[in-house]
N, C-alpha and C positions, 0 to 999 in steps of 0.2 A: 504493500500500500504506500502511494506515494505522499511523505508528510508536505502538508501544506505553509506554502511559505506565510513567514511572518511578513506584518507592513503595520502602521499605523495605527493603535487603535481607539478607539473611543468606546466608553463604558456608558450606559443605561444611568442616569443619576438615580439616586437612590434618597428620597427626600424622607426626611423626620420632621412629623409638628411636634411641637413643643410650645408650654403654657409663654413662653416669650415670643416664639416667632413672629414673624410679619409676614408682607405677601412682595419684599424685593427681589426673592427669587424668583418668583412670575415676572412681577412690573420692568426689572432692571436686567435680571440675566436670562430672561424667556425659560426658564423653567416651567413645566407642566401645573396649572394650576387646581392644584387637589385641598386648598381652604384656605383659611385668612391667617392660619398661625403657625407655617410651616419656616422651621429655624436651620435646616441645616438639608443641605445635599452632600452627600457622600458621591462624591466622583471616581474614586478609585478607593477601593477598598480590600481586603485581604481578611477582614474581620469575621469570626466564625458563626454565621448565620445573615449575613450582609455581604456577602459575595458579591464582587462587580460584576455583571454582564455584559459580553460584548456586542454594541449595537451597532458595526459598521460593517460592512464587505463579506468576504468568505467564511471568517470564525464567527458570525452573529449567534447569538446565545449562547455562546460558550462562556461559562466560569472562568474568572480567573483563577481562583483555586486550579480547576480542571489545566487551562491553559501553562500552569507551573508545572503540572506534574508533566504534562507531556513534552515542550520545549526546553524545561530544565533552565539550563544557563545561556540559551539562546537570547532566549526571554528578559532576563531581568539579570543577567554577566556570570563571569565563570566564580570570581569571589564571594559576591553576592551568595549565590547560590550554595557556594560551600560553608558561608558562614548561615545564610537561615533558612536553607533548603525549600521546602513546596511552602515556606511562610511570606507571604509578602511583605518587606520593613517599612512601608508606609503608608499612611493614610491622608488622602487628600478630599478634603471639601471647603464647600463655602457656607458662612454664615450671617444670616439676616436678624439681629435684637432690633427687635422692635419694642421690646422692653428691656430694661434689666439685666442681664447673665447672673445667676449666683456668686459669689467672692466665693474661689476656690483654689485646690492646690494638688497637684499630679506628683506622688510619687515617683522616685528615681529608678532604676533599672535594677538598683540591688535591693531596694526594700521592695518593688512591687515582685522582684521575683521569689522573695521569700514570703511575702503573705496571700502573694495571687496566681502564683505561678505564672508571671506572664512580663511582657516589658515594661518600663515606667515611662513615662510620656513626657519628652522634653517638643517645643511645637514652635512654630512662627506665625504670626501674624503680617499680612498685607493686604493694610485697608483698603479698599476697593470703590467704596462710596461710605462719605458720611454726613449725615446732617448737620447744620452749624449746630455749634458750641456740644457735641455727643464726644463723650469723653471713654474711656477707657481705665479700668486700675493695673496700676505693677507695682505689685509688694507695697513696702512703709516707707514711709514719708526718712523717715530714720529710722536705724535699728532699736531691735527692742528686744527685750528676755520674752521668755517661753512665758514667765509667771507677768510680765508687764500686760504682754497679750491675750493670756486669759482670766486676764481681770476685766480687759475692754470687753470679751465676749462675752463675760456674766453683766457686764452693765449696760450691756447693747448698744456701746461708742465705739464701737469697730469702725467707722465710719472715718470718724475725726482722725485715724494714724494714716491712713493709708493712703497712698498716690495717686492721682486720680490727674489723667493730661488731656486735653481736647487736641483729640484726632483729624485728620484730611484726606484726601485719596492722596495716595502713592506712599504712608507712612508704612514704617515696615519695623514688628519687634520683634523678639529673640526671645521665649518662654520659656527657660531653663525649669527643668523639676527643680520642686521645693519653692517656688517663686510665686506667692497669693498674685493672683489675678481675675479680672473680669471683665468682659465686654460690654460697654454699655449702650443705651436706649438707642438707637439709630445710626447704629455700624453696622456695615455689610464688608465682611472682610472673607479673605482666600486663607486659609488653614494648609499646613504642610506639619506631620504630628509624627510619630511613631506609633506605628499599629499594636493602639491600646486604648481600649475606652475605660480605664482605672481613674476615676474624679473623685474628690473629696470634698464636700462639700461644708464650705464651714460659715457661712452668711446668709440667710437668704430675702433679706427683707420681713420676713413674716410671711412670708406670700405661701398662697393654696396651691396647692395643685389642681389637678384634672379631676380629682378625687372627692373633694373640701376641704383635705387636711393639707398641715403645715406639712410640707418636703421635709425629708431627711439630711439632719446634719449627721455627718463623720465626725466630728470635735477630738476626738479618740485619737482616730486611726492618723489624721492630721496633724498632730502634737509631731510625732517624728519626723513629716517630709517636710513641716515648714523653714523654708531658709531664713530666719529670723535678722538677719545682716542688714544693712541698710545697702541696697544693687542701685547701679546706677547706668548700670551696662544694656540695661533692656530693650533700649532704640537704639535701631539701625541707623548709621549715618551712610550714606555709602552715594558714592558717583552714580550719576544717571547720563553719561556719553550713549548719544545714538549710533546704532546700529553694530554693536557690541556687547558683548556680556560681561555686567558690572556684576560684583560681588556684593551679596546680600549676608547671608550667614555663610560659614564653612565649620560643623561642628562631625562629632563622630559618628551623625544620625544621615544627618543629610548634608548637600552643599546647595546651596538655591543662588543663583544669581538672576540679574532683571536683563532682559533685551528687549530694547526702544528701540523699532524699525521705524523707518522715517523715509517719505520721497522715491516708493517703486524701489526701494532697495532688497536685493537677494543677501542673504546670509548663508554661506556655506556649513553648515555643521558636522561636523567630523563627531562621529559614536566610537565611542573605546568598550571594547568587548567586557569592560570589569563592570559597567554599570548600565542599564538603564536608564530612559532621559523623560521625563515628566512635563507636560509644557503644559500650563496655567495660562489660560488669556483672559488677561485684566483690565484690559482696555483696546479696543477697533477688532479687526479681521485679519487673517491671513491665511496663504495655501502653502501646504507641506509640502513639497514634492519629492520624491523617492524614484529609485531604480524601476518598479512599475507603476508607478501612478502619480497620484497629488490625493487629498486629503483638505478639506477647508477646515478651519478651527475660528470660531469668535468666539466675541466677550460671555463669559460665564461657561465655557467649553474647557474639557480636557482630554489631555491624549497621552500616550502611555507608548514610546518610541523604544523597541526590543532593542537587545542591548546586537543583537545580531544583525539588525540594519548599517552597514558601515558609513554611511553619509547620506546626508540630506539636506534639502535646499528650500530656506523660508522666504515667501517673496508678500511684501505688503506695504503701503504707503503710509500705512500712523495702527500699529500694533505693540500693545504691550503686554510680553510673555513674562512668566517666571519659568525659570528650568532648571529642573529638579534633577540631580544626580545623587550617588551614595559613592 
């Protein structure tokens, strides 16, 4: 049987409502619109029960899961591969608060693999669209003790330590585990995470769920992942030169850098057999073209370029990609 070649693919978004969402995944990035409080699409996922499916060309319906085990390191590079086998190491979506985000905090990779068997989730944000003056938290205003902090959360002034910045399109931050954070009221932002939905929730306004009752806080389990330090490192400064790849983050999880095509310009991209390349578009249109075809990607679109494709060529007049390697 002859195996079918790889090429470009694109995944079936996989949307979550949630008691915060809004409806900018319909209005802004043409997502499918399935009701008013829909917070998150999962664009590529590897998550067990959230499988990506393929929605373009020859592999349509196929699993990602399925598609690891069959292409192996074709797929997603020979390292890769050997370091996390038929596991996919990332998880990429978009998100729309239309309210709120809970203040929370993601275990690291050595505690969530001792209490959950699984990774700990270090992640980036790039805000996407944001409403004037919709802010965002990362961590405390200044460091504090473990006992300073939970005195705030018995007196329900958590509020007053923590950092809180007004966000714009093109911001970009760095969510190391251990790092309290949250998205707030009218950010639509691009997520690049490590495949692991481990949250701890430790703030949540008082707020109901879907249910009547108050959400669940973690308080507990959060005591040990919070980085209690005062960080100052959580925003990306980084060059935006067109028609190149600027670096955004470069950590042990992932490397994301931005590419601003500008003026009918082609981009050569050269693929290195050790990784797989992720491409987020966060702004305009553009067409992928490959040894047999082309492929179109716009805004709120993602694709998922085999680590076995050896070169490819992005052609577009005002596009802005993230692209994602390990």
């Amino acid at each position: 049987m002859i195996e079918e070649k790889l090429y470009p693919l694109k995944f079936a978004p996989i949307l979550k409502t949630k008691i915060w969402g809004g409806e900018k995944l319909h209005s802004v990035l043409g997502k499918e619109k399935i009701g008013n409080k829909i917070g998150e699409s999962w664009e590529i996922s590897g998550v067990d029960g959230d499988f990506s499916v393929v929605e373009n060309g020859s592999l349509r319906g196929k699993s990602l899961k399925n598609l690891i085990l069959k292409y192996k390191e074709k797929l997603v590079g020979t390292s890769i591969y050997a370091r996390y086998k038929e596991n996919f190491p990332l998880l990429v979506k978009f998100i729309d608060a239309k309210e709120n985000l809970s203040v929370q905090v993601h275990p690291d990779d050595e505690l969530a693999s001792k209490r959950h068997d699984t990774l700990g989730k270090t992640e980036m944000w790039y805000i996407v669209q944001a409403d004037p003056e919709a802010k965002i938290i990362t961590g405390f205003q200044n460091g504090i003790t473990k006992e300073g902090y939970l005195s705030h959360l018995k007196n329900e002034s958590l509020e007053e330590i923590l950092n809180k910045e007004v966000v714009e399109s093109g911001d970009a931050f760095y969510i190391k585990a251990g790092l309290i954070h949250a998205i707030g009221a009218g950010v639509l932002l691009a997520e690049i995470q490590e495949t692991s939905d481990i949250t701890y929730r430790i703030y949540d306004y008082n707020r109901k769920g879907i249910d009547g009752e108050k959400r669940e806080l973690h308080t507990q389990l959060a005591l040990d992942a919070i980085d209690y330090s005062n960080n100052d490192d959580y925003k990306i400064r980084y060059n935006s030169k067109e028609n190149k790849l600027n670096s955004l983050v470069d950590c042990a999880y992932f490397t994301t850098q931005l590419l601003h095509l500008k003026e009918d310009y082609s981009f050569n991209l050269p693929i290195h057999s050790d990784s797989f390349v992720i491409l987020m578009c966060v702004e305009g249109s553009a067409v992928i073209e490959y040894e047999d075809g082309n492929e179109n990607i716009k805004l709120g679109e993602c694709m998922l370029i085999p680590a076995d494709l050896k070169e490819l060529n992005i052609s577009s007049n005002n596009c802005k990609l993230l692209h994602v390697t390990i």
